[in-house]
C-alpha positions as CSV (number, residue, x, y, z in Angstrom):
1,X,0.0,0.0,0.0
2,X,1.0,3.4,-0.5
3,X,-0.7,5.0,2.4
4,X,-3.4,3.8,4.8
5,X,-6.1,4.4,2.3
6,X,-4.7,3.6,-1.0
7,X,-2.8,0.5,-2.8
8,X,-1.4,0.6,-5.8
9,X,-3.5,-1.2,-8.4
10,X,-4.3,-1.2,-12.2
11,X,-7.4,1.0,-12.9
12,X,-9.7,-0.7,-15.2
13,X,-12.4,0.8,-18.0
14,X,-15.0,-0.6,-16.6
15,X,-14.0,1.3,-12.8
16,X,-12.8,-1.8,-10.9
17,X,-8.9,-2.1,-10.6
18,X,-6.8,-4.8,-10.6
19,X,-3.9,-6.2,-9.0
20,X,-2.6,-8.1,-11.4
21,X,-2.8,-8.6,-15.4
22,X,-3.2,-12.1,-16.0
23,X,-4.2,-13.6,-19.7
24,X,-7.0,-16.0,-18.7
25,X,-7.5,-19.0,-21.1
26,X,-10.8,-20.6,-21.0
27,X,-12.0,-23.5,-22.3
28,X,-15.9,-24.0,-22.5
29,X,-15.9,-27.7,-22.0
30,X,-13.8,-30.1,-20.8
31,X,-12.7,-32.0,-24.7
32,X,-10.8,-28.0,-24.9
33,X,-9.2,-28.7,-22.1
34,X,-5.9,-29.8,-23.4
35,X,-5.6,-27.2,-26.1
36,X,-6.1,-24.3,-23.6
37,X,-3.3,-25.9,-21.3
38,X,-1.2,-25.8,-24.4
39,X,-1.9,-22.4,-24.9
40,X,-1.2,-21.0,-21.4
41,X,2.1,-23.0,-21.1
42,X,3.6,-21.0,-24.0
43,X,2.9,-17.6,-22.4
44,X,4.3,-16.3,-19.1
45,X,1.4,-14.8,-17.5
46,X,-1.0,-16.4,-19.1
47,X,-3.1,-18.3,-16.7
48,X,-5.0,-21.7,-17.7
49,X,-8.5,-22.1,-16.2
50,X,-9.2,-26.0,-15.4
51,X,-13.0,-26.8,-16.9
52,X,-13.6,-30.4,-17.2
53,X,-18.2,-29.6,-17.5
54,X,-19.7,-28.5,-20.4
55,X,-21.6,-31.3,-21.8
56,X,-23.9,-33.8,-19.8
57,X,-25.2,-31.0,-17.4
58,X,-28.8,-29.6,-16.8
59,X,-29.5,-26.7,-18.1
60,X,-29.5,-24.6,-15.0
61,X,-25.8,-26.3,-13.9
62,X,-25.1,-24.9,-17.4
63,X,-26.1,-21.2,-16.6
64,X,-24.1,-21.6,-13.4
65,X,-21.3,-22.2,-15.3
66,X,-21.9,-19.4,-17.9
67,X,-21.7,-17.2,-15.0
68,X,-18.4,-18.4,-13.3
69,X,-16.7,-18.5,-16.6
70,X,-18.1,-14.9,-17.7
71,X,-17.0,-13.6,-14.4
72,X,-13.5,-14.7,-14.7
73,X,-13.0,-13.7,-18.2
74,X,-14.6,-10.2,-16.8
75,X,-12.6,-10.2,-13.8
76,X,-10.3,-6.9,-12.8
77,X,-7.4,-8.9,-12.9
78,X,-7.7,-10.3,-15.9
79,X,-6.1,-8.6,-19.1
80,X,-7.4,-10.5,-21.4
81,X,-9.2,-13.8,-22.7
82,X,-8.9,-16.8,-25.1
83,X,-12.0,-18.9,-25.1
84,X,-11.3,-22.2,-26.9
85,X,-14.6,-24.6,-27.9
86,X,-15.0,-27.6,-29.4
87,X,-18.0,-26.6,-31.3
88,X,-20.4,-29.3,-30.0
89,X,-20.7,-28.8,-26.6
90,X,-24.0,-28.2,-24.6
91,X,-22.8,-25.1,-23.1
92,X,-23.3,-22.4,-25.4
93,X,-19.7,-20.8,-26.0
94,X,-20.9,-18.2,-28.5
95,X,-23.2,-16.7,-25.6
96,X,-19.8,-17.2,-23.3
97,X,-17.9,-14.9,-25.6
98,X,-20.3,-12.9,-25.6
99,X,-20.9,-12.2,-22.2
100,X,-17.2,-12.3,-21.9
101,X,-17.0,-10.0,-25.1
102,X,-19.4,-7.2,-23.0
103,X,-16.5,-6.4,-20.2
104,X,-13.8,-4.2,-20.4
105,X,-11.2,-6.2,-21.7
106,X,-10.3,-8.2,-25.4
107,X,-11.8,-11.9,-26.2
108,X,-9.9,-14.0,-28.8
109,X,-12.8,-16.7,-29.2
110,X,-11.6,-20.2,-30.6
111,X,-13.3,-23.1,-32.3
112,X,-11.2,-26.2,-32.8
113,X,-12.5,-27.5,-35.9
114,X,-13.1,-24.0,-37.4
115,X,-9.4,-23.3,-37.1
116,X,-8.3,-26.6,-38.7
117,X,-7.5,-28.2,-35.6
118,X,-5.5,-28.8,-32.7
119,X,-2.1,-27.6,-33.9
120,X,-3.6,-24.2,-35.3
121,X,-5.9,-23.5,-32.7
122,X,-3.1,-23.7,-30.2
123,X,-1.2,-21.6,-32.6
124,X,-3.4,-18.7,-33.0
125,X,-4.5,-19.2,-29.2
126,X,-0.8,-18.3,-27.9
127,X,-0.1,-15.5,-30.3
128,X,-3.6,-14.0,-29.2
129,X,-2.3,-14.8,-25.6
130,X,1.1,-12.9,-26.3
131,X,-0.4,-10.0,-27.5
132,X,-2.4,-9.5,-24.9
133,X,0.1,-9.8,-22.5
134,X,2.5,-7.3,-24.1
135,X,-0.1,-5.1,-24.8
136,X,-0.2,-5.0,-20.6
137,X,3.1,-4.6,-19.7
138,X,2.9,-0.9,-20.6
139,X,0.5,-0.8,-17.4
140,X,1.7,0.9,-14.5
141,X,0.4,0.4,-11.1
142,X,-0.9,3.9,-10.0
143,X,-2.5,4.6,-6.1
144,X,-6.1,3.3,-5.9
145,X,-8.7,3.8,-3.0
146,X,-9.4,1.1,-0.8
147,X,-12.5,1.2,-1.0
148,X,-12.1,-0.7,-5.0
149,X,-10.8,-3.9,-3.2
150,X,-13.1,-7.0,-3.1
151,X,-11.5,-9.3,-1.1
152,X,-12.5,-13.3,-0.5
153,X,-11.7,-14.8,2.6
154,X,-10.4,-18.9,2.5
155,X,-9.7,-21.2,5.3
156,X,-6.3,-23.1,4.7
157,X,-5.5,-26.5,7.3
158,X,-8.4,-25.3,10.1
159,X,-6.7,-26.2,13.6
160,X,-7.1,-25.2,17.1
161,X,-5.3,-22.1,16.3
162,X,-7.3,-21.2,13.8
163,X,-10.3,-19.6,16.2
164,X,-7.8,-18.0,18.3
165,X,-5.1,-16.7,15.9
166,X,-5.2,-16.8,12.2
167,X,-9.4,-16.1,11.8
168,X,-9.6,-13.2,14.4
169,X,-6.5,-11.6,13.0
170,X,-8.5,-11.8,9.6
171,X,-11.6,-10.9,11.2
172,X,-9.9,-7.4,12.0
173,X,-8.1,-7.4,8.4
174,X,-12.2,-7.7,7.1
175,X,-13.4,-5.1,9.4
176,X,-10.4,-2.3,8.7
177,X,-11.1,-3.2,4.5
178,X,-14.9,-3.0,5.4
179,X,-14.4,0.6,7.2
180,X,-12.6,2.2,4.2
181,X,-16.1,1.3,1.8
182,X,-13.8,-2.0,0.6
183,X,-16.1,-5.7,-0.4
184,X,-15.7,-8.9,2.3
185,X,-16.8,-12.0,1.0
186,X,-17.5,-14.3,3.2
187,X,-17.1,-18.3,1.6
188,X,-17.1,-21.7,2.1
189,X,-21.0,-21.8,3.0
190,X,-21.0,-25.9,4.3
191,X,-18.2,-24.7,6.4
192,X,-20.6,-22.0,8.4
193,X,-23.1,-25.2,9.3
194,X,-23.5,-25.1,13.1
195,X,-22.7,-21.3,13.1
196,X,-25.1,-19.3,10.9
197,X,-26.9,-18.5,13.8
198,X,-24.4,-15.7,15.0
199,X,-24.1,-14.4,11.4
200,X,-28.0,-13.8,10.9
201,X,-27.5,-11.8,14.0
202,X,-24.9,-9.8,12.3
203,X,-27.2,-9.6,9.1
204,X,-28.0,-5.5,8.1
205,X,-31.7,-6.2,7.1
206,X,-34.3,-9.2,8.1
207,X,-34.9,-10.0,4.7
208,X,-30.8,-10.9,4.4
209,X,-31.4,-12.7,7.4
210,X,-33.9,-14.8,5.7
211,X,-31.7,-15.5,2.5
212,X,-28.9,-16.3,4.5
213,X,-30.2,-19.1,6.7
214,X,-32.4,-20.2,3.8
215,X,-29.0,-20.7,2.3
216,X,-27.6,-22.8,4.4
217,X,-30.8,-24.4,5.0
218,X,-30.5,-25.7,1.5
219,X,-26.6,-26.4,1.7
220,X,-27.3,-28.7,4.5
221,X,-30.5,-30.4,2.7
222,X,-28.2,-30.9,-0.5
223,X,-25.7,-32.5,1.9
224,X,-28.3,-34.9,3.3
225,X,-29.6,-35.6,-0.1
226,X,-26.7,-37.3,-1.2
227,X,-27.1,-40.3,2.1
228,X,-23.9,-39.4,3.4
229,X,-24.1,-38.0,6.8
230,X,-21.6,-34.3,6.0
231,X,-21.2,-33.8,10.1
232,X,-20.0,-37.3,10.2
233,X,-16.9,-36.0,7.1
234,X,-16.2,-33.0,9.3
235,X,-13.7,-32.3,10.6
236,X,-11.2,-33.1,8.4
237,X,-8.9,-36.1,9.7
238,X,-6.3,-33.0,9.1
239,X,-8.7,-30.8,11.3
240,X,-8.9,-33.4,14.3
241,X,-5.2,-33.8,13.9
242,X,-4.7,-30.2,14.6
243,X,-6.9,-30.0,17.4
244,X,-10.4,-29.3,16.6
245,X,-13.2,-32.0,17.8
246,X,-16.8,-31.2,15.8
247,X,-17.8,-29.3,13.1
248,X,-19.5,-26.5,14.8
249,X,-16.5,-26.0,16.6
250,X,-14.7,-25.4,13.0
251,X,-17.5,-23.0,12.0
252,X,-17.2,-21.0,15.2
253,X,-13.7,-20.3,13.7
254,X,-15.1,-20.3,10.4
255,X,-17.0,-17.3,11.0
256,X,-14.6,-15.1,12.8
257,X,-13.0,-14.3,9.4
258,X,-15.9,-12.2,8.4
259,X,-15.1,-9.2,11.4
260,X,-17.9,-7.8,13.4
261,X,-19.0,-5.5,10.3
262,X,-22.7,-6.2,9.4
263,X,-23.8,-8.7,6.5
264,X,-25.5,-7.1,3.9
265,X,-26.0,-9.5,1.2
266,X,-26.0,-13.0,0.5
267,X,-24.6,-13.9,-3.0
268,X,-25.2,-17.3,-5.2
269,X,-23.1,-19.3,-6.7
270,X,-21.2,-16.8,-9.3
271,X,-22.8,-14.3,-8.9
272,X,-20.8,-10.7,-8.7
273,X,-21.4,-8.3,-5.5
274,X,-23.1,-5.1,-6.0
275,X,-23.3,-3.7,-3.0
C-alpha cells in the first residue's frame, strides 16, 4: 500500500482495478481442455483455467457455469481472454464470448475445428495470448482507494489455532477493509453449518437474514440428499489432527474471518457483488 487508504493497483475501463494482469485461457468444455493448457504453457502470465463440465449438465448447472466463466473472463485482474470450444458442446460458448466479449477487456474466441485443428488453434491461441500480454506490460500500477478492493476470505489447514489466531486476526483485516467502503466476501457456506446463527444476527436487514439461513438451510439439505451423513466428514482427519473435535467448533472459527461489520447480502453461486 502506499498509504493507509490507497494501494497501488491497475485501474480498469469498466471502474474496478486490478492487481494483477493475468491472460485468462478458457476452455468452454472439458474436450478444450488440453488445447487451452497448451496455450497458457507458451505464455508467461497467461493463466490456464481447469473446466472439465460442459456437456452432460442440466441446463441450470449450465447457466451456473456461464456465469463463473463470464466472471472470470470479466474479472479486474484479468487482461485479457482466449476462449477455446470444441464446437459441440452443450454449453453455449458463442453466448460465453459474448458475455465475456461485454466487459472491459479483449476476447480471442476459438473453435477447434473451425481453425483446422488442434495444432492451429493452439497456434493462433498463444499469439492471441502474447499480444495480450505485451499489450499489458505498458501498465503501470498507479494509487487506488481502498475502497475498489473486493476481497475473498479462504480457510487453509483449520486447527485449534485457527479460532484464536489466524481467523480473528483476519476478522480485523475484514473489518479495517470493510471501514474504508472495501467488499468482504465471506465463503465456504457448508463450512458455516453449526454457526449461521451468529451471522444472521450480524445480518444488516431481516430479509438478508432470511436469505442467508435459507442458504444454508439448503446447503445442508443438499448434503443430506446425497445419504452421506456431512457432520459425520467434518472435521477433516487433518482438522482433528490439529486439534479441533466437531464441526461446529470449525464454523465457530469459520465465521470469525468475516469481522464484526454487518452482512448485507447474500450472493449465489457466481454471482458478482453489487453492493
Amino acid at each position: 500500500m502506499s498509504d493507509m487508504n490507497t494501494f497501488l493497483g491497475y485501474p480498469r475501463r469498466d471502474g474496478r482495478v486490478g492487481i494483477r494482469n493475468l491472460v485468462a485461457v478458457i476452455p468452454s468444455c472439458g474436450c478444450a481442455n488440453h488445447a487451452a493448457e497448451m496455450i497458457a504453457r507458451q505464455v508467461p502470465g497467461a493463466a490456464f483455467v481447469d473446466y472439465v463440465g460442459g456437456c452432460s449438465e442440466t441446463n441450470a448447472d449450465l447457466e451456473v457455469a456461464i456465469d463463473i466463466l463470464a466472471g472470470i473472463g470479466q474479472h479486474p485482474n484479468v487482461i485479457g481472454t482466449v476462449l477455446v470450444s470444441l464446437g459441440c458442446e452443450a454449453l453455449d460458448a458463442r453466448r460465453l464470448a459474448e458475455r465475456i466479449g461485454a466487459g472491459p477487456s479483449p476476447i480471442e474466441f476459438l473453435v477447434i475445428p473451425e481453425e483446422g485443428g488442434m495444432r492451429r488453434t493452439v497456434e493462433r491461441g498463444a499469439e492471441a495470448a502474447r499480444r495480450m500480454a505485451a499489450a499489458a506490460a505498458g501498465l503501470e500500477r498507479r494509487p487506488c482507494p481502498v475502497s475498489a478492493l473486493a476481497v475473498g476470505l479462504e480457510c487453509g489447514g483449520s486447527d485449534a489455532t485457527s479460532g484464536m489466531a489466524a481467523n480473528p486476526a483476519m476478522g480485523a483485516f475484514s473489518d479495517r477493509l470493510v471501514a474504508q467502503g472495501a467488499r468482504v466476501i465471506l465463503a465456504e457456506t457448508s463450512e458455516l453449518l453449526g454457526a449461521e446463527h451468529i451471522l444472521a444476527e450480524r445480518a444488516a436487514t431481516p430479509e438478508v437474514r432470511e436469505r442467508l439461513l435459507a442458504v444454508i438451510a439448503e446447503c445442508e439439505r443438499l448434503l443430506k440428499a446425497t445419504g452421506e451423513d456431512f457432520m459425520g466428514k467434518q472435521p477433516t482427519p487433518g482438522n482433528v489432527r490439529g486439534g479441533i473435535s466437531t464441526v461446529e467448533e470449525k464454523a465457530l472459527g469459520d465465521v470469525l474471518k468475516g469481522g464484526t461489520t454487518p452482512v448485507v447480502d447474500v450472493l449465489a453461486y457466481g454471482q458478482r457483488p453489487t453492493l
